[in-house]
N, C-alpha and C positions, 0 to 999 in steps of 0.2 A: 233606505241606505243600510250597507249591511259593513262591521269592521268587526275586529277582533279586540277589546279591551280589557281594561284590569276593572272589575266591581269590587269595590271598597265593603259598601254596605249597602242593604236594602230595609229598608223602611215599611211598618203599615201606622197609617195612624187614622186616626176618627178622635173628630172635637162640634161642638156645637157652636154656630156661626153665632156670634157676638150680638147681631142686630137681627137675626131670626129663629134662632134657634135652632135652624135644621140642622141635621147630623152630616157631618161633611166627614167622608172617607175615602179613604186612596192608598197608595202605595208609591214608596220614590225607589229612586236608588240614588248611589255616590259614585261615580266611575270616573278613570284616565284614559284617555285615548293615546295614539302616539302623532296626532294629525296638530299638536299644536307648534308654533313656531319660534323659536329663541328672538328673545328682543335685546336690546342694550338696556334696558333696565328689570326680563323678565330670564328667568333660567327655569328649565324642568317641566315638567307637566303641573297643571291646575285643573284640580278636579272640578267634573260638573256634575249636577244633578237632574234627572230628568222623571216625569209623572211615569206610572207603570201601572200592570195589572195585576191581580191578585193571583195569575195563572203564573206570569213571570217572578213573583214574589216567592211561588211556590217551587217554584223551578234551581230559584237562588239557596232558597232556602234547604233543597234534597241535598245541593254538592258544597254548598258552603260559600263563605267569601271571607278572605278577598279570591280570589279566583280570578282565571282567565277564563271571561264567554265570547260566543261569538252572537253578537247583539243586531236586530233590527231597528231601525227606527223611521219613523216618522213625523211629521211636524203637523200639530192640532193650531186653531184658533184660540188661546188664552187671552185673557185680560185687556179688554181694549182692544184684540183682535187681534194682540201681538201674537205670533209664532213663538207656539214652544213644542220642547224634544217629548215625543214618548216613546217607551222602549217599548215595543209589540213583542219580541222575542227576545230569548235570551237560550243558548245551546252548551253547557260547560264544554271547556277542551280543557284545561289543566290545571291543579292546584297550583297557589303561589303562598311563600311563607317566607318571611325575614329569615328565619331561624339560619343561623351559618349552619 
């Protein structure tokens, strides 16, 4: 799936797993789409976070964030086999900044 969103932030971390020690490491991000839907008790966008690669880490990292990219994604098999987001790509198209 391909959109255009706002990335907040990007992530790398490495921790060693609790009950084995291995070195677990990865990469997230924080992003807003515009694909979410106003409810009677929800307004605005609610950020998600999805697994990423250390290419696309790299990629966030050249143009900054928060930024506008234009993101690819995909759905892996996580935890129990549930479906979760990974971003495969990420392309900058514009800076974004509160600043008035």
């Amino acid at each position: 799936m391909s959109e255009n969103v706002l990335i907040l932030r990007s992530t790398k971390y490495e921790f060693p797993n609790e009950k084995t020690g291995e070195i677990i490491k990865g990469c997230s991000l924080l992003y807003v789409s515009d694909f979410q839907e106003e409810t009677a008790t929800a307004i605005g966008e609610e950020p998600m976070k999805a697994k990423t690669s250390e290419e696309v880490f790299a990629a966030i990292k050249k143009h900054k964030a928060p930024a506008i990219y234009a993101i690819e994604t995909r759905l892996k098999p996580g935890k129990d086999g549930k479906a979760t987001v990974q971003v495969t790509s990420a392309k900058f198209v514009k800076a974004f900044s509160l600043a008035a």
